[in-house]
Backbone bond lengths (Angstrom), bond angles and torsions (degrees), N, CA, C in turn:
res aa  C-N    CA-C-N  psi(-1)  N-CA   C-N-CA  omega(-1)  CA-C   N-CA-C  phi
1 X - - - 1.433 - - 1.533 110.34 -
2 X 1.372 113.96 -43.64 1.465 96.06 -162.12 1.824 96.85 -87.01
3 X 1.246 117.66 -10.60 1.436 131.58 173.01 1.781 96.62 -32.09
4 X 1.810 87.44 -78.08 1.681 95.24 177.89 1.397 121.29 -64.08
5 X 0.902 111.63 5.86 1.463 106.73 176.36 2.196 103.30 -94.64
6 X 0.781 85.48 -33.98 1.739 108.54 -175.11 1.506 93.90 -50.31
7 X 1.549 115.27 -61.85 1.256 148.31 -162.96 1.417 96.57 -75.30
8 X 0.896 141.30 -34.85 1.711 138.07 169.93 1.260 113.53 -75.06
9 X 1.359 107.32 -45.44 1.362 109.06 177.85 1.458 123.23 -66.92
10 X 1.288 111.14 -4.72 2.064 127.80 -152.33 1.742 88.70 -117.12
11 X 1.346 106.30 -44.08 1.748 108.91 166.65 1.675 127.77 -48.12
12 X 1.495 82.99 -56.84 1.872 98.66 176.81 1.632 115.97 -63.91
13 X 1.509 101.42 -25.42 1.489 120.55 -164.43 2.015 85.42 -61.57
14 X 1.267 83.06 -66.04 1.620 107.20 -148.89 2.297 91.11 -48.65
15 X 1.154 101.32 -69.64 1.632 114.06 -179.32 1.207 123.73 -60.51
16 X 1.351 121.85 6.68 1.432 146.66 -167.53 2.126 103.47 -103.31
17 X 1.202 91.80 -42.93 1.466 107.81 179.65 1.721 107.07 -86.83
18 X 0.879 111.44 9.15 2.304 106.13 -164.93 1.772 96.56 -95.36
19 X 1.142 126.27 122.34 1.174 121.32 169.32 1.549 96.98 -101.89
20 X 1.953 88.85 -173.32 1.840 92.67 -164.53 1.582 98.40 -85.37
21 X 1.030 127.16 170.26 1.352 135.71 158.71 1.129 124.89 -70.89
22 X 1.763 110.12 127.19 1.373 124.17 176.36 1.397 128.95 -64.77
23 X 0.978 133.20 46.56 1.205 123.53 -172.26 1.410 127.88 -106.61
24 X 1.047 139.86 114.47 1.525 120.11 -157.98 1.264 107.21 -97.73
25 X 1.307 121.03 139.94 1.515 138.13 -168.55 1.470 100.96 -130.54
26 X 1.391 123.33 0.50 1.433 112.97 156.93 1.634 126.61 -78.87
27 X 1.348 96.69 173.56 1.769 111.01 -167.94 1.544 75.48 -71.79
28 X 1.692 102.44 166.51 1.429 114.19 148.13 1.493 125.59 -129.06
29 X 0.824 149.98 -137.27 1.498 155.16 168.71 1.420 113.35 -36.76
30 X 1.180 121.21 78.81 1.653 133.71 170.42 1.689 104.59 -24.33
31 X 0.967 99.74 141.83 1.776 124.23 174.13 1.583 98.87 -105.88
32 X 1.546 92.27 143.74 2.279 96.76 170.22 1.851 85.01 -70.28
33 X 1.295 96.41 152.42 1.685 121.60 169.85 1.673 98.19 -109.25
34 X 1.208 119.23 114.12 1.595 110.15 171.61 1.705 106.02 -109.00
35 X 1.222 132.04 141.56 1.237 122.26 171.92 1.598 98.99 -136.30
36 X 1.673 101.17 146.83 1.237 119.87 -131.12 2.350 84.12 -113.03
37 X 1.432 122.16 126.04 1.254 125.83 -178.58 1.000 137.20 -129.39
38 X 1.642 149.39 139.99 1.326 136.28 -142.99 2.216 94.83 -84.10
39 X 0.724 115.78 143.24 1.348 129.72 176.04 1.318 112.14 -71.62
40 X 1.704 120.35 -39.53 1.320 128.55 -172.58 1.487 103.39 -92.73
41 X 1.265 117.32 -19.08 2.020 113.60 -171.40 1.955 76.38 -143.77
42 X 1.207 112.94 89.88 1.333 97.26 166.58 2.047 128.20 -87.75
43 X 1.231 94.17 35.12 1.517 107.30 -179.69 1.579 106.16 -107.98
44 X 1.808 107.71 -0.39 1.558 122.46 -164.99 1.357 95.64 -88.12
45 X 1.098 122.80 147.70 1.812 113.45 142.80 1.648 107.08 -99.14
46 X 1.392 92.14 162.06 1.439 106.03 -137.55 1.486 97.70 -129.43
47 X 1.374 150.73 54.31 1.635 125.96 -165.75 1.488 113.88 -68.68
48 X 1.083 122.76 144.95 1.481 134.71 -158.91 1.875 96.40 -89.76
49 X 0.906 129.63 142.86 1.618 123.93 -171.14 1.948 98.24 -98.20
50 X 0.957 95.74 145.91 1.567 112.27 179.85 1.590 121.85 52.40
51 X 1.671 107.44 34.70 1.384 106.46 -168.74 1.458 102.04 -91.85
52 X 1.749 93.32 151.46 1.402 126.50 -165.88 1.911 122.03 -132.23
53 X 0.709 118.27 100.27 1.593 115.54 -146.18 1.866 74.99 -117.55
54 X 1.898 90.17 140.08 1.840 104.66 161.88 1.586 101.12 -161.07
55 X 1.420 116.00 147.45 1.201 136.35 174.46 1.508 100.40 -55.82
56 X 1.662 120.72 144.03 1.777 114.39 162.89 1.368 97.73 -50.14
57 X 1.387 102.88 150.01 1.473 112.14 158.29 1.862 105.05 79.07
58 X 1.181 103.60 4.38 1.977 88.75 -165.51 1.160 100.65 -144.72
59 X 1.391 113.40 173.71 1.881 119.24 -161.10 1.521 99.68 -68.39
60 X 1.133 119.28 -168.80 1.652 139.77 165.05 1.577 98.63 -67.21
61 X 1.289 132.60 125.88 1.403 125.41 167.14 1.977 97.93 -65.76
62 X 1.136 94.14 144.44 2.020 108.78 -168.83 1.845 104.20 -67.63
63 X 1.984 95.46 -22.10 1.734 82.93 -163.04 1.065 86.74 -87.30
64 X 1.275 149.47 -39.68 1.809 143.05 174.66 1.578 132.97 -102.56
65 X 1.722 73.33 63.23 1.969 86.59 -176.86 1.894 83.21 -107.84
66 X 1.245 114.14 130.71 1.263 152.21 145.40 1.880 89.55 64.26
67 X 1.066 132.80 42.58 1.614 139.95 -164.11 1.799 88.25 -118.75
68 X 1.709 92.46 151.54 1.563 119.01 -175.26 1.748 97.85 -120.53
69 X 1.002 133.94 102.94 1.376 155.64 -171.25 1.818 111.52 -151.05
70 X 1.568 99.73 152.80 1.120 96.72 -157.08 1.628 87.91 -122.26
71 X 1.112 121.52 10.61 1.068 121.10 166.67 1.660 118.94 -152.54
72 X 1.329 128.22 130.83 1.690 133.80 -164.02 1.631 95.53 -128.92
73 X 1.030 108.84 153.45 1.479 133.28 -176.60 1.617 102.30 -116.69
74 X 1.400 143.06 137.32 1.500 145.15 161.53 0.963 109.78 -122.74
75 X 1.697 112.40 144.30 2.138 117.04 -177.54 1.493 71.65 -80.30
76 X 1.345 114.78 172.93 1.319 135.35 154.93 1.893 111.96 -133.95
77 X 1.032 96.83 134.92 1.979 112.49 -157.18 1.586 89.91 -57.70
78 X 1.426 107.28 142.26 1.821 125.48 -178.30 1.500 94.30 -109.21
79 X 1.015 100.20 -11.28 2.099 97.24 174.45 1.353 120.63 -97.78
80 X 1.429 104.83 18.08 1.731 109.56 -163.88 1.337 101.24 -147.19
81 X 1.596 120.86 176.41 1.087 120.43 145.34 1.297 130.61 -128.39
82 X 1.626 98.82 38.17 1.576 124.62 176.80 1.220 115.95 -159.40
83 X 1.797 119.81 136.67 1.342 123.81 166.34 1.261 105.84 -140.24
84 X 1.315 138.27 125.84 1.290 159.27 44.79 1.404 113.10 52.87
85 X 1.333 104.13 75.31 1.709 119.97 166.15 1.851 121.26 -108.37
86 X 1.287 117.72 133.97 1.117 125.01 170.23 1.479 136.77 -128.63
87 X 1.412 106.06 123.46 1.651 120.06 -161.08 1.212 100.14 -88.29
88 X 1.795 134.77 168.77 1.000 135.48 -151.92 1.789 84.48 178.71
89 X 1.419 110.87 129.60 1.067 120.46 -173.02 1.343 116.75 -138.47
90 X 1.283 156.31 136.49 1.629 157.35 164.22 1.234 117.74 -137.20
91 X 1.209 110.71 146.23 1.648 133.84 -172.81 1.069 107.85 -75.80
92 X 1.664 114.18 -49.55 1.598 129.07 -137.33 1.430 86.61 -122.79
93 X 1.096 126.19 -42.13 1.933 122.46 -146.68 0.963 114.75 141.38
94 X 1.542 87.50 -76.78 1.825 119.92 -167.25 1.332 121.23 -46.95
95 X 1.604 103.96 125.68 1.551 106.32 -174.96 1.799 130.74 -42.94
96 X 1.694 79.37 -40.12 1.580 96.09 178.60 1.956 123.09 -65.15
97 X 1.461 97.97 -0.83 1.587 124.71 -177.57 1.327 104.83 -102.43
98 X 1.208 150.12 -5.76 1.474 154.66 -141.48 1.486 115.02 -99.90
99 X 1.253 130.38 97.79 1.399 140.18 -158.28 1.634 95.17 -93.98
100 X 1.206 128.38 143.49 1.567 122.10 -178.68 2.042 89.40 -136.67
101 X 1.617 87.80 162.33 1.006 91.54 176.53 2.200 119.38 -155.37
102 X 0.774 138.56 93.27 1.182 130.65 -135.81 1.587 106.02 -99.33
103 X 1.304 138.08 124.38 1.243 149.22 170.86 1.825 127.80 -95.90
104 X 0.885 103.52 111.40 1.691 119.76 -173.74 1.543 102.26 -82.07
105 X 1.633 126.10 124.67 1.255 111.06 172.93 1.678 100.55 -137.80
106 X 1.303 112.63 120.42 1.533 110.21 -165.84 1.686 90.89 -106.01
107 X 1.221 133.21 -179.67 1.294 139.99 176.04 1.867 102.07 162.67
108 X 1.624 99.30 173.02 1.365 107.54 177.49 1.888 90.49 -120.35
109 X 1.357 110.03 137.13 1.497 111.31 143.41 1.576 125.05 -94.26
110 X 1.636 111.03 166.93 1.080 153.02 168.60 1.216 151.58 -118.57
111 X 1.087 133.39 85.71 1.628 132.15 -140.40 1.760 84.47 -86.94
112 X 1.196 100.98 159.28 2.105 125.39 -154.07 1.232 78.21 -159.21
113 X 1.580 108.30 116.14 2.083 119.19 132.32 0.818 143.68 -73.71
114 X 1.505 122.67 93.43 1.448 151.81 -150.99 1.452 98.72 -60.80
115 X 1.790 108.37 -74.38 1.383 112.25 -164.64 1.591 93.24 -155.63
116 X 1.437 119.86 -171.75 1.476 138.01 173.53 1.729 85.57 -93.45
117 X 1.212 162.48 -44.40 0.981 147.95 -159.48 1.932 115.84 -99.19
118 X 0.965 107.19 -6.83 1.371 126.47 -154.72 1.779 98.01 -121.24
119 X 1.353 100.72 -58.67 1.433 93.24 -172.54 1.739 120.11 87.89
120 X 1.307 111.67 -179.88 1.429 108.14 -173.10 1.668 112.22 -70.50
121 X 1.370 123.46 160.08 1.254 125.39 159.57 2.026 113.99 -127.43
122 X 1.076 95.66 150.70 1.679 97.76 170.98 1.515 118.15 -87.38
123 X 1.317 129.45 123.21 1.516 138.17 140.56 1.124 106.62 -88.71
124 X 1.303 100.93 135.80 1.677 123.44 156.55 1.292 106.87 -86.11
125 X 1.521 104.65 148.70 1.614 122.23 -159.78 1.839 90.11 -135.43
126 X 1.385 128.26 143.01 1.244 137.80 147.89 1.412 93.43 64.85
127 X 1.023 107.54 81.66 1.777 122.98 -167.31 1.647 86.77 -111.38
128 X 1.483 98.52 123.87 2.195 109.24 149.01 1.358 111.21 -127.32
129 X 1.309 108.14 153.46 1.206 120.36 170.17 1.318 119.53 -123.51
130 X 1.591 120.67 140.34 1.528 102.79 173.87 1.852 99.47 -136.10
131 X 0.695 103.13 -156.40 1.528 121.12 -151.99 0.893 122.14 -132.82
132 X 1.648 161.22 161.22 1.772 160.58 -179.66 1.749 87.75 -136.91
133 X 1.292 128.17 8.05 1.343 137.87 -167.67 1.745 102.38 29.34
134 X 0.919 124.06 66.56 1.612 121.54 156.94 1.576 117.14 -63.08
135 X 1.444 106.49 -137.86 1.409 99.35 164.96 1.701 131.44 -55.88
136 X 0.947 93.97 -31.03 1.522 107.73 170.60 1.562 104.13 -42.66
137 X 1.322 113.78 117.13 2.004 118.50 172.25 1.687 92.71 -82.08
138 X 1.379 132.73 -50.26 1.384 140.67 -169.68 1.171 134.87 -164.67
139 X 1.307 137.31 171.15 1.402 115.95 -157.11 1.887 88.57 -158.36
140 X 1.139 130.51 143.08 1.375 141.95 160.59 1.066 147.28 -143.58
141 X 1.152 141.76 118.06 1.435 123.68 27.24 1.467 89.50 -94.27
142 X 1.807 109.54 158.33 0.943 150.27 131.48 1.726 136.44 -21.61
143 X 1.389 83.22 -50.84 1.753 97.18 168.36 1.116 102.05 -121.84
144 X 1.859 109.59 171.12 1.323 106.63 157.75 1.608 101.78 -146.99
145 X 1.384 116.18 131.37 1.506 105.37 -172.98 1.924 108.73 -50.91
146 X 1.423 94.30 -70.74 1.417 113.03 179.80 1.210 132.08 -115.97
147 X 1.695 140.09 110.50 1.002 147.14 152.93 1.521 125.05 -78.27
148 X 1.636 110.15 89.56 1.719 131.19 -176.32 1.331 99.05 -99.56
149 X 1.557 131.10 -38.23 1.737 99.61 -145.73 1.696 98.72 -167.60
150 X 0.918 107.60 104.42 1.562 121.38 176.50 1.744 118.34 -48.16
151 X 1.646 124.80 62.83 1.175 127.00 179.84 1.238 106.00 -127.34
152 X 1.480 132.41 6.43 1.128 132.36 147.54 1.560 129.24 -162.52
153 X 1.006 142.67 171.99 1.428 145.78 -117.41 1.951 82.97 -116.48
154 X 1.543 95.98 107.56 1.560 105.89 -170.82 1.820 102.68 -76.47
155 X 0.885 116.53 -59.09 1.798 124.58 162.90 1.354 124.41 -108.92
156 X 1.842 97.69 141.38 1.512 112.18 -177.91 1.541 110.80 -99.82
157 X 0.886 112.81 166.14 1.771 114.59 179.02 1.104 95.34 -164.67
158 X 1.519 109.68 119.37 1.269 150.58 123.93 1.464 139.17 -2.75
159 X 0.892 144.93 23.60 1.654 137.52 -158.73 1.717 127.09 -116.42
């Protein structure tokens, strides 16, 4: 008897101490969603041929070096309250063919507590965008109150 009792007590001991697992399975820090649209049928999607997207000041991002997609995702900087992205577009290849186009995105962040395993994430709050109008014919919306959560395509562009 007191055997099992020993043994109950050595059970509870052991499963008494187990916490849950850390693992975080939440989103974190939303990316801009840009999706890319025909100008003449703008209900089309449109992928731009040989596009090349890089931060001012920073390399070619690797997932949109010289790729035709009709839709791109951008980090936007948590240490700032501006980033400075530039698109780059060609028909042919050829350098001497190379349409650029430069996008201004000002906003405020907000750090949000996700989880104990996860930790904080940033939303951008009071998001604008403007334009150097390159290839780009238009772009919409303009503002965006809130950027939380990458489930759909926050700006369209036109070209």
């Amino acid at each position: 008897m007191n055997k099992n009792i020993l043994y109950l007590f050595l059970f509870a001991f052991i499963f008494s101490a187990c916490e849950k697992d850390d693992i975080c399975l939440s989103p974190t820090t939303p990316k801009l969603i840009l999706r890319f649209y025909d100008t003449s049928d703008p209900s089309t999607l449109k992928a731009p041929t040989n596009l090349s997207i890089w931060a001012e000041g920073k390399d070619t991002l690797a997932t949109f070096k010289n790729v035709s997609l009709d839709s791109v995702y951008i980090p936007l900087n948590t240490n700032t309250s501006q980033t400075v992205y530039n698109f780059k577009t060609s028909t042919s290849g050829n350098v001497a063919d190379n349409v650029y186009n430069k996008i201004t995105i000002n906003y405020t962040t907000e750090e949000v507590f996700v989880s104990r395993s996860c930790g904080l994430k940033s939303i951008f709050n009071t998001v604008t965008i403007t334009s150097d109008n390159g290839w780009f014919q238009s772009f919409m919306p303009n503002s965006i109150t809130t950027i939380d959560n990458e489930t759909s395509a926050h700006v369209k562009i036109y070209h």
